[in-house]
Each structure stands twice: as C-alpha cells, then as structure tokens.
C-alpha positions in Angstrom: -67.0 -57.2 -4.9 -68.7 -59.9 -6.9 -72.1 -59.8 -5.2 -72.6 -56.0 -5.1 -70.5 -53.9 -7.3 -72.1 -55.2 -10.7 -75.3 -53.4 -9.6 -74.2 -49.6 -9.9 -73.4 -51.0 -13.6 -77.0 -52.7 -14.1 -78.5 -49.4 -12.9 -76.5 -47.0 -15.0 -76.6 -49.6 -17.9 -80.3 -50.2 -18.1 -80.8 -46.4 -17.9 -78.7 -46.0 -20.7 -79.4 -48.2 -22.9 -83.1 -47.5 -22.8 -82.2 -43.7 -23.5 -80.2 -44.9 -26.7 -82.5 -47.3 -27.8 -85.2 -44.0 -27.3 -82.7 -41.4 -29.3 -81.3 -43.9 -32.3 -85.0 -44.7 -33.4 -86.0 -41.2 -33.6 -87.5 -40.5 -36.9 -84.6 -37.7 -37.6 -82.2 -40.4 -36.8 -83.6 -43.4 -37.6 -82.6 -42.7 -41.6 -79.6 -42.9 -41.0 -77.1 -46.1 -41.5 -74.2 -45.2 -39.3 -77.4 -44.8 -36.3 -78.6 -48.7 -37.6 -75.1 -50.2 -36.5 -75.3 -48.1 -33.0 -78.8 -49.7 -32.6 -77.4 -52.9 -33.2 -74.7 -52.4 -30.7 -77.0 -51.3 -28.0 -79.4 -54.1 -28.7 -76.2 -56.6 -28.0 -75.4 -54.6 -25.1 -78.8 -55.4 -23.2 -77.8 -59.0 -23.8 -74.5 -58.4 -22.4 -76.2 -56.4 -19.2 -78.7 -59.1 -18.3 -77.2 -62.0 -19.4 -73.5 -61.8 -18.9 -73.6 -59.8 -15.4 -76.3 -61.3 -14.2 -74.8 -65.0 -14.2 -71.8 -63.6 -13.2 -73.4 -62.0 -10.3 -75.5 -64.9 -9.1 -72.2 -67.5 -9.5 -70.0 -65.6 -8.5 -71.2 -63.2 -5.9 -74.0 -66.1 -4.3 -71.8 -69.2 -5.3 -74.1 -70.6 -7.0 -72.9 -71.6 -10.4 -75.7 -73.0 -12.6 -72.9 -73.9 -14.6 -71.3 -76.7 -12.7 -74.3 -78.4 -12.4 -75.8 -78.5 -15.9 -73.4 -78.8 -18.6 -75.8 -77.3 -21.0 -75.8 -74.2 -19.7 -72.4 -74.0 -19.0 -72.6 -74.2 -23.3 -75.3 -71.7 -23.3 -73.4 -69.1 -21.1 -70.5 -68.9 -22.8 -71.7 -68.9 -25.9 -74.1 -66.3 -25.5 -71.0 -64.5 -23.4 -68.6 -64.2 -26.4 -71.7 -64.0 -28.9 -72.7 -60.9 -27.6 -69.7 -59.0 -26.7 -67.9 -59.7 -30.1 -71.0 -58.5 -31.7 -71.9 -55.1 -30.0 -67.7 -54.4 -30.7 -67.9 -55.4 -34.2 -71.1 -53.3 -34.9 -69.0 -50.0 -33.4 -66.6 -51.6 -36.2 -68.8 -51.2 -39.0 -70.0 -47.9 -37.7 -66.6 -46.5 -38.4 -66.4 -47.8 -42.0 -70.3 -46.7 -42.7 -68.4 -43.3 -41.5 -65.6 -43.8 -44.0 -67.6 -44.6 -47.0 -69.6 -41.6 -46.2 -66.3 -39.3 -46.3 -65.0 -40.6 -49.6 -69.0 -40.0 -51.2 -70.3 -43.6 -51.6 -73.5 -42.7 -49.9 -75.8 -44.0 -52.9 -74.9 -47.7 -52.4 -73.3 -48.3 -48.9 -75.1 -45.9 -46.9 -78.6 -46.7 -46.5 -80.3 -48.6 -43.9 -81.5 -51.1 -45.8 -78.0 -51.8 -46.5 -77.0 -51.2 -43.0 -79.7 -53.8 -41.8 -78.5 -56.3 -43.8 -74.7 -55.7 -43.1 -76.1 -56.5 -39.8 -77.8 -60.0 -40.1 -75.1 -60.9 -41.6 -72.6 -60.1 -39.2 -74.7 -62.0 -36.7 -74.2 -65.0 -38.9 -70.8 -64.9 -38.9 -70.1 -64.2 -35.3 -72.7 -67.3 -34.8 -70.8 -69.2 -36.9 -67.1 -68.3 -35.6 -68.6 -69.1 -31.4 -70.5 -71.9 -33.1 -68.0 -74.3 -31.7 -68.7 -73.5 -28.0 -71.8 -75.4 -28.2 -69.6 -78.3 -28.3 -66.4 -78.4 -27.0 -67.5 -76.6 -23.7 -68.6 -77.7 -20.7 -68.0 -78.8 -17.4 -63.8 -79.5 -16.6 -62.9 -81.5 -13.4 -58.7 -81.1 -13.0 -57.5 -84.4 -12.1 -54.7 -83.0 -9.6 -57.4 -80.4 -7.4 -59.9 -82.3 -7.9 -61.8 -79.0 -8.8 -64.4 -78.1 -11.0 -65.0 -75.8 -13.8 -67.0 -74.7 -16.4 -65.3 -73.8 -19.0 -63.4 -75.0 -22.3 -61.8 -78.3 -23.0 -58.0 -78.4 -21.7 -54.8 -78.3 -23.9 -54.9 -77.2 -26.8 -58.6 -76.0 -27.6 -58.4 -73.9 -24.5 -55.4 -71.9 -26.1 -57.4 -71.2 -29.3 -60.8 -70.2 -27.6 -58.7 -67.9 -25.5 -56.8 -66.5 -28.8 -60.0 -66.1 -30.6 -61.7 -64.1 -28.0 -58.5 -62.0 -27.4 -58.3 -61.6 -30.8 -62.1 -61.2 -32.3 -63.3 -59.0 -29.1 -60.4 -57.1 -28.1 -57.6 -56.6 -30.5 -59.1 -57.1 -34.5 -61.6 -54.3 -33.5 -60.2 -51.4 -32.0 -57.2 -52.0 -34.6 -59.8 -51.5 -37.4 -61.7 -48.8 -35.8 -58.3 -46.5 -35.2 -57.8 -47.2 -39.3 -60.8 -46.2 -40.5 -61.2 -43.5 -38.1 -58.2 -41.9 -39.2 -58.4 -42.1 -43.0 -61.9 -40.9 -42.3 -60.4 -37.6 -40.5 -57.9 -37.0 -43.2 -60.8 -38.0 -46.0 -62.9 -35.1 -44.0 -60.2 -32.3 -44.2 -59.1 -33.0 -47.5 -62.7 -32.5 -48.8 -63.0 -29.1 -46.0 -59.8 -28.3 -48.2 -61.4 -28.4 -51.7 -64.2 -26.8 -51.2 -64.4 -23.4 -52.7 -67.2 -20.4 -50.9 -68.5 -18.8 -53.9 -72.1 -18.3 -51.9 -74.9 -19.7 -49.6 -77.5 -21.3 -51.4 -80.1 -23.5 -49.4 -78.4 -26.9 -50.5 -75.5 -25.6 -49.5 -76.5 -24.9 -46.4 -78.1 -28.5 -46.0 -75.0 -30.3 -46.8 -73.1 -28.4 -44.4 -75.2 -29.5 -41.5 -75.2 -32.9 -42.8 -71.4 -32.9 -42.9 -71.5 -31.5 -39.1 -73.9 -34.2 -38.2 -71.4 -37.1 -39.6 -68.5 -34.9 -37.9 -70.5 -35.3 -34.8 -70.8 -39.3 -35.6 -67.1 -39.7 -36.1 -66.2 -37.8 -33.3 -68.2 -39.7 -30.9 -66.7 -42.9 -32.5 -63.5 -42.2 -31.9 -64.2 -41.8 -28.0 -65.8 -44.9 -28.2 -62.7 -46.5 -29.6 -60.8 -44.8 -26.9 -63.2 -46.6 -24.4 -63.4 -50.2 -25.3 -59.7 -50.7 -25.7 -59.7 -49.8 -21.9 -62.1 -51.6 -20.7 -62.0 -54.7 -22.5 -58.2 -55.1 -24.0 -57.1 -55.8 -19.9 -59.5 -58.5 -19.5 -59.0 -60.9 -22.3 -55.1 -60.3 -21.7 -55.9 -61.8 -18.5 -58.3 -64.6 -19.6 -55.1 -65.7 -22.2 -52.5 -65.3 -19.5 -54.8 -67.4 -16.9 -54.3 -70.5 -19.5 -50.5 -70.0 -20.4 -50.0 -70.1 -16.9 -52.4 -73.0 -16.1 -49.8 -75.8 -15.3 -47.8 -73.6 -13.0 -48.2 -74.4 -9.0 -49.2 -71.2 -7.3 -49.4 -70.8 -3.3 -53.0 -69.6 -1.8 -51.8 -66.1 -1.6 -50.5 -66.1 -5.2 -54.5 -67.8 -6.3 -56.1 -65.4 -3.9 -54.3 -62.1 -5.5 -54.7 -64.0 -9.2 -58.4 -63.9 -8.3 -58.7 -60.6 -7.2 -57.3 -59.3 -10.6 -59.6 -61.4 -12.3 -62.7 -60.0 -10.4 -61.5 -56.4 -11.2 -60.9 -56.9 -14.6 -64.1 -58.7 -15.2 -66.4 -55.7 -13.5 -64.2 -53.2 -15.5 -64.9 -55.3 -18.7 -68.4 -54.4 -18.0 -68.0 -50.6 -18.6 -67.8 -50.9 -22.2 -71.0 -51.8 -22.3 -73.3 -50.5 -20.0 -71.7 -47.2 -19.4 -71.4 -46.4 -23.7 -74.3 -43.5 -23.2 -72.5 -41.9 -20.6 -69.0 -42.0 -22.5 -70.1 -41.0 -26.0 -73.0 -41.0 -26.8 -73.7 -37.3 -24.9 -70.8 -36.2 -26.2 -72.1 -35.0 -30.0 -74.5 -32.5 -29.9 -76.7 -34.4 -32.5 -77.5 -36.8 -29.5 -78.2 -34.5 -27.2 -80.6 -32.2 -28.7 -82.3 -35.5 -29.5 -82.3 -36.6 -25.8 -83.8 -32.9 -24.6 -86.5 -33.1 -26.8 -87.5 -37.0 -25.7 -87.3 -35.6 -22.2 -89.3 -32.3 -23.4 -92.2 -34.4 -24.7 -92.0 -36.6 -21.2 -92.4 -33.4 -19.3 -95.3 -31.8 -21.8 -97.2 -35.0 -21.3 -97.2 -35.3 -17.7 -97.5 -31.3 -16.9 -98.9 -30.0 -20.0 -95.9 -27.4 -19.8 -92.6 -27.0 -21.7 -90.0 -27.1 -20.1 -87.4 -25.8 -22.9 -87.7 -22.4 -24.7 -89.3 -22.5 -27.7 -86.2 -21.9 -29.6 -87.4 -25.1 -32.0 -90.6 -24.1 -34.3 -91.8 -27.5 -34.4 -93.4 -27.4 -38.2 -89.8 -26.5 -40.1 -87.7 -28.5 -37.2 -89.8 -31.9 -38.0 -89.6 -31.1 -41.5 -85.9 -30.2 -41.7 -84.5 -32.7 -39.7 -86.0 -35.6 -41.7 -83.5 -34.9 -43.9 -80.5 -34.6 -41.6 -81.2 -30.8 -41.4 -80.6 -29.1 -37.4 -83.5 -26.2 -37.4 -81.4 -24.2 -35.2 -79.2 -23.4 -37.9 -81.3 -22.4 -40.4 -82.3 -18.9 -41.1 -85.8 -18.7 -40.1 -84.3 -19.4 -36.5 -82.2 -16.7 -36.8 -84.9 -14.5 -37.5 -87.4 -16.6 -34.7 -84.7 -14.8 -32.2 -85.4 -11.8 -32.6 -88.1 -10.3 -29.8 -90.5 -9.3 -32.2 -90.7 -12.5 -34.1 -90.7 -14.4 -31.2 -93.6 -12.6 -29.3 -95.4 -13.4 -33.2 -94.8 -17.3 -32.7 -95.9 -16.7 -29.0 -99.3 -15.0 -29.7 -99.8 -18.1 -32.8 -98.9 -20.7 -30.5 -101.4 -19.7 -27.3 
C-alpha cells in the first residue's frame, strides 16, 4: 500500500496542478486577488506532491528511511512536511476572506494583487516562523524500552505540543475559518441580490453582473474546497495526536499491526487534499472551465492548425472583455454572433 498506491496520486496530482498553475496565470484571471491566493496554494501543493509523498514513498514503501540515518534531514522533512501543508490550507483561508471583503465592497484597498501578493509573503513568514522550531527539537528518537528508532519529535511534553499545533494550524483553525467567512460571505451576497433595484440594462450594469457571477463562481468553488480538506486531512492529524496520547500504552503485534494500517490509510487519504484539488473544485465553476477549453483549444490549433471548439468566442471583444472580468458569451454582440447570418459574416472574415 505504501510502495504503490501514492503513484495514482502523483499522476493525477502533477496533471493537475500543472493545469491550475496554466488557468490561474491566464491574463483574464491573473488580475484577480482571490486567483493570487489559489496560485499560492497550488505552488505549496507541488511541494507537498514531490516532497512529502515522495519521502514517504521511498521510506515507507522501500524501507529506506533517509531519516534515521541523517538527523538533518529528518529536520528538513518534517519541517518542510508541516511547512507546506499548513501553507497551501491557509492560502484557501485567505481566499475565502479575499471573497468576503469583496461581498461587503472593500475592493479598492484589499482586493488587488499587489495586496494579495504581499498577504502572501507574509503568510510564509509566519508559518516559517510558527514550524521554525522543528529545525531544532527534531530528530532522530531511539525508545529506550524497544530499542527502536524514529525520526520524529522529542518525547514528553514537546511531542504533545508539535502534535496540537499541527492538529490545530492544519486541520481545525482553517476549515473553522473558511465555514465563517464562507457563510457571512453567502448572506453578504443575498442581502446585496436583495437591494438591488432593475430600473434598466446599461453596459456597466451588465459588467458588474458578470463580475458578481464570476466571484459567485469563486465562492462556490471554495466552499467545496472547504468541504474537501476537512475530509481528507481532519482524520489524519486526529490520528497523529491520538498515536502520542497513546504512546506509553503496551499494545500486542496485532493491535501495532492494525494501528499501522490506519495510519497508512489515513496518511494516503491525507494526500487527496492536495493533489486531487483540480479534480474536486476547481472544474466545478464555469469561470475555470471555459478557461481550461480554451488552453486546450490553443494546444490543439498549434499542433493541427484546426479548432477544435465552435467559434462561439470572437476572439477581439472576448480578449478585450475578459480583461476586465467580462465573460464574452454574455454579452450582446454574442447574442447577435448566433444568429446564422452573422455567423456565416464572421466565417467569410475569418477564412
């Protein structure tokens, strides 16, 4: 289980975090805060994929643990363990307040990427600092009754706090603050859908409407995400607390086997969170996916000089209107580009 079923997760993760690292720096998207923390988040992610499954696969799958041979990388691999996952959780974290900010119209000073990008440096200061401790007070264990060895943090009472603070910082704070400001973000959202008053369409209008879908899209794909990370990670730092509370008790090799086998499960279904996140939400808002067909468009066009979508998208008002957060499917001019006539027109223009 250890050697072979992290691979389906490399596979599918690598794949998808290449595809979001693709769609969040699209130049439609790119201008866009919210998009800066899920960059972020996949950025940790990759360190996640090929740093924290890949020692896990080689030391626990081939039994060879670089860990209990050099005690500086034993430092190194935890730290850069907890680093990373607490980061791309937090980021989803920050995501969901960039989302409430924009619901209650502080857009002028909160969210812009500058802004973003800074919120984000910072936040990788902080989490440095908070794991900064690892670098010291990990290492590698020998238990004086087993005889065994481990790498991993000092016994007693240090052991009890690491555990706390990873249970806490990775898999409790964060999904607790995403579920609050997802939900004052929903009722922020219908209580402004509630004071607006139709008294006609005019063209800004129509642009902040599609704005306000996009950010609907956003939020809604948050919220999944929330949905997802308390189930994959919550289970697993329960288990890395209960496995020191229950360190001194004497268990028979049946009861260690079994303990083990939860603890391998677990483990590979932490690993979801993270390499899966582009399967889970981000095809689920339509912002993303439109995105994603027209990278995979331009793919096609160069390597068969053919399109292989309809040309439902003029390209002059779609890269022009969606630079400013504007879908060109929506717009009139597509309306009126459905029509047969019209469209034999744009056909005839575009040979």
């Amino acid at each position: 289980m250890n050697r072979y079923f992290p691979y389906p997760f490399m596979i599918f993760g690598t794949i998808g975090l290449i595809l979001n690292v693709a769609i969040f720096t699209r130049q439609s998207l790119c201008n866009n805060s919210c998009v800066q923390y899920l960059l972020f988040n996949t950025l940790s992610n990759f360190i996640v994929l090929y740093w924290v499954v890949t020692t896990r696969i080689v030391s626990d799958g081939y039994g060879d643990d670089l860990g209990l041979r050099s005690d500086s990388f034993c430092k190194i691999r935890y730290f850069l363990t907890y680093y990373s996952r607490t980061l791309s959780t937090w980021f989803i974290v920050l995501a969901c307040i960039d989302r409430w900010l924009s619901s209650i119209q502080a857009k002028q000073r909160f969210n812009k990427v500058l802004f973003a990008r800074r919120v984000g440096l910072i936040t990788c200061i902080i989490c440095f600092i908070s794991y900064a401790h690892i670098l010291f007070l990990f290492g590698i264990q020998k238990d004086p009754v087993s005889l065994s060895v481990t790498c991993y943090a000092l016994p007693g009472i240090y052991r009890l706090f690491s555990d706390l603070q990873y249970l806490i910082f990775y898999a409790l704070a964060p999904p607790i603050f995403m579920l609050i400001f997802g939900i004052i973000t929903l009722r922020n959202i219908r209580r402004n859908r509630r004071l607006v008053i139709p008294l006609g369409i005019t063209r800004n209008q129509i642009k902040n409407n599609l704005i306000k879908r996009r950010d609907s899209q956003l939020l809604a794909m948050l919220l999944l995400q929330i949905f997802v990370i308390i189930i994959f990670t919550l289970p697993f730092a329960i288990q890395k607390l209960m496995d020191t509370l229950t360190l001194q008790l004497q268990r028979t090799a049946v009861q260690k086997a079994q303990w083990n086998l939860i603890t391998a499960i677990l483990r590979l279904l932490s690993y979801g969170s993270h390499a899966l996140g582009f399967f889970f939400y981000t095809l689920s808002a339509k912002i993303f996916r439109v995105e994603l067909l027209k990278i995979m468009n331009r793919i096609y066009l160069w390597c068969t000089g053919k399109n292989f979508l309809r040309p439902t998208m003029i390209p002059s008002l779609d890269a022009s209107m969606m630079r400013n957060g504007i879908d060109a499917t929506q717009t009139i001019d597509y309306q009126r580009y459905r029509q047969p006539k019209y469209r034999a027109m744009f056909k005839r223009q575009n040979k």
